[in-house]
Backbone bond lengths (Angstrom), bond angles and torsions (degrees), N, CA, C in turn:
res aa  C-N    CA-C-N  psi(-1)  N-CA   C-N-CA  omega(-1)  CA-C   N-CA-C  phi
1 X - - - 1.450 - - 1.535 108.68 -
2 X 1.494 121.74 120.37 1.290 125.72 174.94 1.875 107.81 -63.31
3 X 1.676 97.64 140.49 1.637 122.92 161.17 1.205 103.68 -41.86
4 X 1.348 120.80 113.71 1.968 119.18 138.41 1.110 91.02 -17.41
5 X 1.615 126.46 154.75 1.269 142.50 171.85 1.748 80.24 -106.11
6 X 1.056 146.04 -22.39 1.319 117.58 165.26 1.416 134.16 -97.70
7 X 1.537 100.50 0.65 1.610 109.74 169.78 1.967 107.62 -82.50
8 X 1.447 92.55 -19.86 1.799 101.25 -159.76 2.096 73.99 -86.50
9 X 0.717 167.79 -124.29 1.484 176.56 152.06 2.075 89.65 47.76
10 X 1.334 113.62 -64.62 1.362 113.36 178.48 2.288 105.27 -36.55
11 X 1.156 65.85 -68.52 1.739 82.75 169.59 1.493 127.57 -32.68
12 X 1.421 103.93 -57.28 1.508 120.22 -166.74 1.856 88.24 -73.76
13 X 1.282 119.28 -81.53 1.679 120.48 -163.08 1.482 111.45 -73.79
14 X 1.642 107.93 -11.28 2.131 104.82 -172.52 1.681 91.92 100.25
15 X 1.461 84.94 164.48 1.624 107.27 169.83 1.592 102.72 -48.68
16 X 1.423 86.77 -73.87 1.408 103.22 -172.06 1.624 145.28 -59.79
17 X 1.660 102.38 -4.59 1.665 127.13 -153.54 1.692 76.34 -94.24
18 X 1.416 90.88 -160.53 1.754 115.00 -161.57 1.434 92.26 -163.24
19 X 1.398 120.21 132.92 1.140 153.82 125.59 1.781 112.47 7.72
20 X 1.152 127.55 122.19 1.660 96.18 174.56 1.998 120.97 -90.20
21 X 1.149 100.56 2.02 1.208 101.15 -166.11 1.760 85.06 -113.32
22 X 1.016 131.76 -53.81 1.716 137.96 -164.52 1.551 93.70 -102.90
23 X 1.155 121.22 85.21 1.560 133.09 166.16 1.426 133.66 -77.07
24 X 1.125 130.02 178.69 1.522 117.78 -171.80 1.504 109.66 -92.62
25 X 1.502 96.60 -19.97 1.632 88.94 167.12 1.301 138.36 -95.18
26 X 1.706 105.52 -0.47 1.395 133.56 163.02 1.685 105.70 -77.91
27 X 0.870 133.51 -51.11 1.583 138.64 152.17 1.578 125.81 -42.62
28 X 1.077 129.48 -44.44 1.496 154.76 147.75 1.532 89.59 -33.80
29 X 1.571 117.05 -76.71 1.485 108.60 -156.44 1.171 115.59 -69.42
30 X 1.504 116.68 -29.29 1.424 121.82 172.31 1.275 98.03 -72.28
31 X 0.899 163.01 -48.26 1.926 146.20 -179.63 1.990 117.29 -57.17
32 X 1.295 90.99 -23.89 2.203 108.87 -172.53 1.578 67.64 -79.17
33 X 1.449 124.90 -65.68 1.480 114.09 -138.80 1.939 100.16 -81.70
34 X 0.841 135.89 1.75 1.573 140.81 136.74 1.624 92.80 104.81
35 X 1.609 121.04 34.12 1.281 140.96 -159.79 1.575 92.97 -89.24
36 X 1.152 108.01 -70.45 1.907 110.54 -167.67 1.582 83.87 -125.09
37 X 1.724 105.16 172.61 1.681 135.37 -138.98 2.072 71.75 -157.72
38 X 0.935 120.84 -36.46 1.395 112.86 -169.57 1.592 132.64 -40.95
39 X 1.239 136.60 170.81 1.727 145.86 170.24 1.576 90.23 -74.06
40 X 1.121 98.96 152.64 1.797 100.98 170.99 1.958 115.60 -53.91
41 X 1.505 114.19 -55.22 1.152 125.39 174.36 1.406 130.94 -62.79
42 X 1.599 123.09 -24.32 0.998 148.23 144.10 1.313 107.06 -28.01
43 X 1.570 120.22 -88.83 1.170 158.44 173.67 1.877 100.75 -36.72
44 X 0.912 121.24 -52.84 1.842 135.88 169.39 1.639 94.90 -51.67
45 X 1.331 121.13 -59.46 1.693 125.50 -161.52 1.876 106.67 -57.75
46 X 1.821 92.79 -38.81 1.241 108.81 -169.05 1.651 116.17 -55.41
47 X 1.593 88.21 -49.63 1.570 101.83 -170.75 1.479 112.97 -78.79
48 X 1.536 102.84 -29.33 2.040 88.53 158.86 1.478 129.23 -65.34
49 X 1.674 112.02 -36.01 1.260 115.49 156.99 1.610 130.30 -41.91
50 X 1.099 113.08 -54.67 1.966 118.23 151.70 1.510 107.57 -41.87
51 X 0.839 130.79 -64.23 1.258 142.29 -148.95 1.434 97.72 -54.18
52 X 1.444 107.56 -72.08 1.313 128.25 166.66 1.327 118.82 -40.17
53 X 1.193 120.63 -65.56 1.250 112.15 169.91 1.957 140.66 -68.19
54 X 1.487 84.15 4.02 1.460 107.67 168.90 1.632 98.45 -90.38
55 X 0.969 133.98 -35.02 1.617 145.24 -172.43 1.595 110.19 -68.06
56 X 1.700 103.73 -36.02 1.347 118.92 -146.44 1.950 102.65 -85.67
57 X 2.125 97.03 -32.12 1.137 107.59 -138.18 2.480 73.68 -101.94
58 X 0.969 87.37 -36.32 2.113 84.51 178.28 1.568 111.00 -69.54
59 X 1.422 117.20 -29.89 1.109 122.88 175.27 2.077 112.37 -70.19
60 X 1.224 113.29 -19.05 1.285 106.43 179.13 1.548 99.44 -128.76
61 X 1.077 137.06 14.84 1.553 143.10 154.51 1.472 98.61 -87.10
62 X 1.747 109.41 128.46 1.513 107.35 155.66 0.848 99.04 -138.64
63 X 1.499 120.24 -162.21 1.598 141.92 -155.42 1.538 84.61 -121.51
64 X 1.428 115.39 107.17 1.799 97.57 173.87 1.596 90.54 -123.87
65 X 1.483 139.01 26.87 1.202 130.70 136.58 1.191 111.01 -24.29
66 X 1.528 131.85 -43.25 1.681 97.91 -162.20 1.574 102.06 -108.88
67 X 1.104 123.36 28.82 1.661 125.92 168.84 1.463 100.04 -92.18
68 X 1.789 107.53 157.13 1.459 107.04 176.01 1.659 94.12 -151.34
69 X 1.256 105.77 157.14 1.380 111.00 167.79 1.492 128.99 -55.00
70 X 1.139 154.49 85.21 1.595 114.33 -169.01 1.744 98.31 -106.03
């Protein structure tokens, strides 16, 4: 049975740790700025999910302007 991807993150930094790239004060500002309603770790799972799927969607987008049939 696969890890919660948010129990395996609890795991990796602690209950209590932070993320090094998605921090508590990067989370903080997104909650002042009325962005996410989310748990801190929640909110961590979310933004790797973007991430990834920002990775997923440039990695299979190209520029095929300069291909041609011959």
């Amino acid at each position: 049975m696969p890890i919660n991807p948010i129990h395996q993150l609890i795991s990796q930094y602690g209950e209590w740790g932070q993320h090094p790239v998605y921090t508590t004060d990067r989370w903080k500002s997104a909650i002042n700025k009325d962005l996410t309603r989310k748990a801190y770790w929640v909110w961590v799972e979310d933004q790797n999910q973007i991430e990834l799927d920002a990775a997923e969607d440039a990695m299979y987008s190209r520029d095929v302007s300069y291909e041609c049939d011959i």
